[in-house]
C-alpha positions, 0 to 999 in steps of 0.5 A: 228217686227211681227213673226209668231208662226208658223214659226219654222224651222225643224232643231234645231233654238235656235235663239228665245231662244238665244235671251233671253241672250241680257240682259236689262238695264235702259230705263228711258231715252227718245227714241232717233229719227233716225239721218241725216234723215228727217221726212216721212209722217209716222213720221210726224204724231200723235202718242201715242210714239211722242217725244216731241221737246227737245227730238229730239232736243237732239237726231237728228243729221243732215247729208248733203248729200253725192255726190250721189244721193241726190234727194228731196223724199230721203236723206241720212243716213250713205251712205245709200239712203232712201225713204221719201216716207212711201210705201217703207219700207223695207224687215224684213228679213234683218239682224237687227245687229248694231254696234252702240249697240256694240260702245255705250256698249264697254268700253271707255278705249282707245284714241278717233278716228275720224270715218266717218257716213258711216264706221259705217255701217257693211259691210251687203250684198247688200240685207239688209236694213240700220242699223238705220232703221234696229236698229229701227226695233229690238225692245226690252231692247238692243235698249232701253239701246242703246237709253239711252246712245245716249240720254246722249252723244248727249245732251252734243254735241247738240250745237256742232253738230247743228253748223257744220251740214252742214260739209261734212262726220261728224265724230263720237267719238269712242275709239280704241277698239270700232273701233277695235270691228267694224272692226272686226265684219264687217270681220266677218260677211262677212266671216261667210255668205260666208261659210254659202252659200257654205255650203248650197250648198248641196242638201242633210242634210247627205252630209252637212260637216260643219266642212271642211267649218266652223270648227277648222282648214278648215280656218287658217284666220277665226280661227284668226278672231274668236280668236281676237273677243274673245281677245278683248271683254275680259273686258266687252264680252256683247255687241260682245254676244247681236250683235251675238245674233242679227245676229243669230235671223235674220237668222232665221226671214229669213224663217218667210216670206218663211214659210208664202207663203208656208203656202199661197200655199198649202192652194190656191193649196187645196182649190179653194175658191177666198175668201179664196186665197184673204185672204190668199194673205192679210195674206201674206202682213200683216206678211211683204211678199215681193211678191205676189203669183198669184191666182192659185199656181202650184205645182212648186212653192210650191216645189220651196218654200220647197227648199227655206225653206230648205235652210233656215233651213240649214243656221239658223242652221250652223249659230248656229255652228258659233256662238257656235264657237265664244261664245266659243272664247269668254267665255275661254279667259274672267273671269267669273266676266267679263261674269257675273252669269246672262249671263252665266247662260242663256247661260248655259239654252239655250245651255243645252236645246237644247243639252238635247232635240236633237233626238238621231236617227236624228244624224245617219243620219244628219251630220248637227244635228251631228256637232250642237250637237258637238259644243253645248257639246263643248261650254259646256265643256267650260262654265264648266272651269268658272262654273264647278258645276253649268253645272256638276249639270244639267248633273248630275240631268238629269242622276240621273232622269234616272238612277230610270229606267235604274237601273232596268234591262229591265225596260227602254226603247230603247228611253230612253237608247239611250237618255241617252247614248247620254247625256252621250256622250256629257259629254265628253268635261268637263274638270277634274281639278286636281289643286288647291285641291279644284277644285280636291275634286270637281271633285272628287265628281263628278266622284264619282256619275257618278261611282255610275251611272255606276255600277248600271245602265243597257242597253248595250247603257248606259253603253258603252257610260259611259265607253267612257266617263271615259275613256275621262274623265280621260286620260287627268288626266292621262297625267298630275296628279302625287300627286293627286292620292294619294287622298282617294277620288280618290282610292273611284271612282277608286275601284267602277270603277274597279269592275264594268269593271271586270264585263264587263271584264268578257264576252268577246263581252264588252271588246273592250269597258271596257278594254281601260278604264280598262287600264286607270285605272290603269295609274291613279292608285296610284304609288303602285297599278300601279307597282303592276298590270301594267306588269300582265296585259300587259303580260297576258291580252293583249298577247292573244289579240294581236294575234286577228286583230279586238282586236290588235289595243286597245291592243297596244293603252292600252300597250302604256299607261302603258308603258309610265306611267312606264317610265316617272312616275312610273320608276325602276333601270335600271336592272329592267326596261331593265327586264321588257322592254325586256319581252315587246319587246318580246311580241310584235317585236319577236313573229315571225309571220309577222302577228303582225306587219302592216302599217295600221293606227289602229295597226302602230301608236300605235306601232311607239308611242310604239317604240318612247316612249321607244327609247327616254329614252333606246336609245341603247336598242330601237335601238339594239332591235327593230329598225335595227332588223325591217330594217334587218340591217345586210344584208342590212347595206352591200350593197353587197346583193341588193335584194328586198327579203331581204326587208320586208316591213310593218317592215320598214315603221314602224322602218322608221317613229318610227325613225324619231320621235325619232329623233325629239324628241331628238332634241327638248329634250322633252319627247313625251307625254302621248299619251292622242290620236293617230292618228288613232283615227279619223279613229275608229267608235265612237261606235262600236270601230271597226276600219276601213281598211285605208292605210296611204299613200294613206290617206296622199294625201287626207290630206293637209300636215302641214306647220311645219312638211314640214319644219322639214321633210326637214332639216337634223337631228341636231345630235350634242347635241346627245350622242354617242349611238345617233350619231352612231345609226343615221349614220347607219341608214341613211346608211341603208335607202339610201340602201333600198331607191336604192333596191326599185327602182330598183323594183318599181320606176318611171325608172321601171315604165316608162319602163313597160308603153313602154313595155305595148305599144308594147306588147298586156297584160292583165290589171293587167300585162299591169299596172305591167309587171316584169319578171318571177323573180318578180312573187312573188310581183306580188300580188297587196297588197305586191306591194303596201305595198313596194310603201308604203315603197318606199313612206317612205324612199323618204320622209325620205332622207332629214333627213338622207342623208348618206354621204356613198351614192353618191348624183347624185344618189339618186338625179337621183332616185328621178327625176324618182320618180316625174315621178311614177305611184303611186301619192304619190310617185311622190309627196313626191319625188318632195318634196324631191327634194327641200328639198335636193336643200335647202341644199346648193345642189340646183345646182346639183339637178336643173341641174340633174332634167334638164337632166331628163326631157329633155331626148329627148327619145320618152318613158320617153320625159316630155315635148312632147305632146305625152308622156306617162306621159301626159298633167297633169305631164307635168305641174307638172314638169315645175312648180317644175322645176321652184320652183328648179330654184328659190330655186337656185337663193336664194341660189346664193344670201346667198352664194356670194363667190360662193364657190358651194357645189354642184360640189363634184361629180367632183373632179376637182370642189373641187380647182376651183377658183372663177372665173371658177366656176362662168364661170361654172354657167353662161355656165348653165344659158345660158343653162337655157334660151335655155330650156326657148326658148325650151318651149316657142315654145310649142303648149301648152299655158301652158307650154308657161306660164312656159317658159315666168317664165323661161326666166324672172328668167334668169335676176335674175340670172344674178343679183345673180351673179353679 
């Protein structure tokens, strides 16, 4: 295929590198022809590559047509119609992959199938051309190692083939794994061009976010397709890597025909000459252009052909994302003897030299280029697991370059510096091994001249990227190293990075940077130097910064660390360790100044780690010291004293969620890990260490809910492996929360809201008061950011009640708090009630939260009505609310069906319910079924095709009932 020179996209293209990876194999044997097709014009003439008749012979398979179609100028290949005729020929911007490359390289290790002709092509859009032809058009070593395989198989099947040529759909022997490869290949395929339409979509490179279309995580499904090429390719990986790299390549032989007419264009805009504009038009048909530009080109066309081209670009470039992401499936789940030497090592060429060569100024501005330069340090780090040194030693010899000018202070340049930080950073995906002995002392090495680098090197860039990467670097061993840091070798690169960070250390505008590394350290620091350095430096290095907003967040992260090491690795006697904990607790819980403690994300989630890793293994003093003093237990626990001045807020949220990880992780009895990350960190600029103001709650709404954390939020705490210390400590605090839980309400629940709304119609106010009207009581909360931090307290407790019912509380009446609560202002407060709601209802109460849910929203009362068109709510919570009514409905139905003796848990509330007999209380659930279907009937007379929609499910759930029910 002719591909001009010029035609190079703007953005990173390694497709023509990439394509020196389709390694060559023998080509001795004789092309072979295109099966099923008959000769054109074009074939039937003389020609220096003319096959001679036994090699066709051996080569052609006849196909008989199928039931379409057939017409004497076409005939048909693998359900594809072809031209006879030699003027139509197809469009080189096709994607040129073949199966057949990949089922005649796989491995024969299978069960033969029997495949149709046509199942043989890939499931490529409408707009690319058959695979045989597109196979014959990708000249090269791939087609001719393809060609020799099908030469040997059909000469052993050419008398076969011949005799039954005429039988409709003949079939092809492949194995099961070559079918398996097929299959999934056509599935991805198709789904990677999907996501790379949607994200081209975008009409600017910085608005481009590849990762929430095409990354880890955004498609549980693509994940899996990914996962499983990578799976069963593991014996021989080659042919899945030759075909990406196919696929690939014709992404970007997509812009060769655009970047020729615009090239056309702007010479026939610029220069009048019809001389000139004929032969600039014949250039354009020579390299394959499938249309034609009129005599004068006008400068829309031209702009439309740069949209185009720009588009091209984009799409060439997420298509390297994507094949970044298989490649990297593919190379962690198969031995470096089944990749082979040679495969990785180009790899390892083409992948580190566009790593290597990225402009460090377009990644500022290109989230594009941001996530290419992401997934090429990443695959990388991976290619580094089969081959640790040879990648250390590209980086390493890069780095050593530079270091002959960045070692002397001011003569670099900010290129340089910034080109080198940038390499640096992309460091950070190798991955330390510290088994066996072998891989360590290697690693060892390595560690030990990037050290080397660091403590000689100048420029503020350089250095703060080799701080982040040793801090990346070594965490991990951190986590998971015990003997090993006893090694001479690692007390080497210990001491030459200590002295370099008491440098940094020592002028306070470095320390955001050189002390977490620091703190680092000393966790990979030998059992001796640890227990000598880590309380100093927790006590007097971390006191003062924990005082300062901007240094608080690193402080609790770096404390955090420390104390983990000391518990799980580096442990006392008991005396000693309370001694020392307690000076910790101290310094952090008691200092006395509500300043220290805050919900947003930078300073809780170090905290709640901080808390869960000591309350795991010290329950009684974790419960006694930090977590009912934070919920200010002792008024509270009462429940004679409800006053929402004795609630302090941000204290809560954090002994509420530090709690109920605790609490999970006493059920599962594992030991929290080193906390290696947190949270939070997705929220902290990358360079400036900065963090940014972000609230959880709110945060949470924009963040799809984990599947696994839903289904664990909404059980209750298995306390019976517990010890006593834990079972008295979890009902006391689910007596303390329903008590906070009820005092919120009363203030800023969805009942307090709903009134100030009627309140607000009739009353003319401001804005701010016509959102919050409270009483001369309340002025005190009437601040915006004190209010919202109980709605994120309320927020909490909602979703913790599931966990923690208190058996001292009635259930009606948190099942009444939480109704009005689905009915709140403030949407994540309506949604984490509703989804308590069905928590509760799943267990075995989804009786009386249906009908107690029931009562709310048919409460006729023009303020709170949720099913009038002209409610205060609106059209939107009208919706909402019928679909959790119906959700509560099925949920019942199921619970019905577990439970037919019909022995109701729910009715407790009454107390003649308890000796009901059997038949009465069926009596009773019919009588409320009746009732569902008068809801049902209510809503199916609503002018609202909506909520008609919902009464049609509602009455269909009726007969379910009644079969539950018998």
């Amino acid at each position: 295929m002719n591909t001009p020179q010029n035609a190079s996209p703007s953005l990173h293209d390694p497709g023509e590198s990439l394509e020196a990876i389709n390694t060559s194999a023998s080509s001795s044997g004789p092309p072979s022809t295109t099966r099923g097709r008959a000769p054109s014009a074009a074939s039937r003439a003389p020609s220096s590559r003319a096959h001679t008749p036994a090699a066709q012979s051996d080569s052609v398979e006849r196909k008989n047509s199928v039931s379409y179609g057939h017409h004497r100028q076409t005939s048909i290949v693998h359900g594809y119609q072809h031209s006879r005729n030699p003027s139509h020929v197809s469009s080189t911007g096709a994607s040129p992959i073949s199966p057949g490359i990949i089922l005649a390289q796989a491995p024969k290790d299978g069960p033969t199938l029997r495949q149709s002709p046509s199942s043989s092509t890939l499931n490529a859009p409408a707009d690319q051309v058959p695979i045989r032809r597109l196979e014959r058009m990708h000249s090269g070593r791939i087609k001719r190692e393809h060609e020799s395989h099908l030469h040997h198989h059909h000469h052993h099947n050419h008398r076969h083939h011949r005799s039954r040529s005429r039988q409709h759909h003949q079939q092809e022997p492949t194995t099961v794994g070559e079918y398996a490869l097929h299959h999934l290949l056509n599935e991805f395929i198709s789904e990677a061009n999907d996501k790379i339409n949607r994200c081209v979509s975008e009409r600017d490179d910085a608005l481009i976010r590849v990762e929430a279309i095409c990354g880890p995580g955004a498609d549980h499904a693509f994940d899996q397709l990914i996962k499983a090429l990578g799976h069963i390719v593991r014996p021989r990986p080659k042919p899945l890597i030759d075909a990406l790299m196919i696929w690939r390549k014709s992404k970007s032989d997509e812009l060769t025909p655009i970047h020729t007419q615009l090239q056309a264009a702007r010479v026939q805009s610029t220069n009048g000459s019809a001389t000139v504009r004929r032969a600039d038009l014949s250039q354009v048909s020579t390299n394959g252009s499938s249309a034609s530009l009129p005599s004068h080109t006008d400068p829309a066309t031209i702009i439309a052909l740069e949209q185009n081209l720009r588009q091209g670009e984009r799409r060439s470039a997420i298509s390297v994302y994507i094949l970044c992401r298989v490649l990297m499936q593919v190379i962690s789940q198969c031995t470096l003897a089944a990749l082979t030497n040679d495969i990785a090592e180009r790899l390892e060429d083409v992948i580190y030299g566009q790593l290597r060569n990225f402009d460090s100024e377009a990644l500022a501005y290109s989230a594009l280029k941001q996530s290419q330069w992401n997934m090429f340090g990443q695959l990388l780090g991976v290619m580094g697991n089969l081959r640790f040194d040879k990648v250390a030693d590209r980086y390493v010899s890069d780095l050593e370059a530079a270091q002959r000018r960045l070692s002397i202070k001011g003569n670099a340049d900010k290129d340089l510096e910034n080109h080198t930080a940038l390499l640096v950073h992309s460091m950070r995906w190798l991955k330390i091994q510290t088994q066996p002995e072998t891989a360590w002392d290697k690693s060892c090495d390595l560690l030990n001249l990037l050290a080397g680098f660091f403590a000689g090197v100048h420029g503020k860039p350089v250095k703060y990227a080799y701080c982040q990467l040793f801090e990346d670097l070594l965490l991990p061993v951190a986590s998971k190293a015990t003997t090993e840091l006893n090694s001479p070798k690692w007390r080497q690169v210990l001491d030459i990075l200590k002295i370099r960070l008491n440098q940094l250390l020592a002028k306070p505008k470095h320390w955001a940077q050189a002390f977490p590394i620091f703190a680092v350290t000393i966790c990979v620091s030998p059992n001796d130097v640890f227990q000598q350095q880590w309380l100093p430096t927790a006590l007097h290095q971390l006191q003062p910064k924990l005082k300062e907003r901007t240094t608080r967040g690193h402080a609790l992260k770096a404390l955090c660390r420390l104390v983990w090491v000391y518990l799980y690795r580096a442990s006392e006697g008991q005396l000693t360790t309370f001694k020392k904990l307690d000076d910790i607790i101290r310094m952090v819980f008691m200092t006395g100044k509500k300043s220290l403690l805050s919900t947003e994300p930078s300073i809780a989630d170090p905290l709640i780690q901080l808390i869960r890793i000591i309350g795991f293994k010290h329950q009684d003093l974790c419960f006694r010291s930090i977590i009912f003093p934070l919920m200010n237990a002792d008024v509270i626990i009462t429940g004679r004293d409800r006053r929402i001045e004795n609630l302090d807020p941000e204290k809560m949220v954090i002994a509420i969620r530090a709690f109920l990880a605790i609490m999970s992780d006493l059920e599962k009895g594992d030991q929290p890990p080193f906390p290696v990350s947190f949270e939070c960190d997705a929220l902290t600029d990358p360079f400036s260490r900065s963090p940014n103001s972000h609230r959880r709650s709110l945060s949470q709404t924009q963040v799809p809910v984990n599947g696994a954390k839903v289904e664990r939020l909404s059980k209750p705490v298995m306390t019976a492996d517990f010890g006593d210390v834990a079972k008295e400590s979890y009902v006391k605090f689910c007596k303390i929360l329903g008590e906070i839980t009820i005092i919120c309400d009363e203030t800023f629940g969805g009942q307090k809201v709903l009134d100030e709304k009627f309140s607000a119609q009739t009353i003319p106010k401001t804005p701010m008061a016509d959102a919050f009207s409270f009483s001369r009581r309340d002025e005190l909360f009437n601040s915006p950011e004190v209010r919202q931090n109980f709605y994120d307290l309320l927020h909490v407790a909602v979703q913790a009640l599931p966990r923690c019912l208190s058996p001292q509380i009635p259930l009606k009446n948190l099942i009444n708090l939480l109704c009005t609560g689905t009915a709140h202002v403030q949407n994540h407060i309506a949604s984490s009630s509703a989804q308590s709601l069905k928590s509760i209802a799943r267990q075995s109460h989804a009786q009386l939260v249906t009908i107690g849910f029931a009562r709310f929203i048919f409460n006729f009362d023009d303020r709170y009505a949720t099913v009038s068109a002209g409610s205060l709510l609106g059209h939107g919570h009208i919706e909402s609310t019928l679909r959790l009514y119906v959700e509560l409905l099925e949920i019942w139905i199921e619970e019905l069906k577990s439970q037919p003796q019909m022995a109701s848990p729910d009715l407790h509330d009454d107390e003649y319910a308890r000796g009901m007999p059997s038949d009465l209380n069926r009596s009773r659930v019919f009588a409320h079924v009746d009732e569902i279907e008068s809801h049902g009937l209510f809503f199916l007379c609503s002018p609202s095709r909506h909520v008609r929609a919902y009464a049609v499910r509602v009455l269909s759930l009726i007969t379910k009932f009644d079969t539950a029910l018998g």
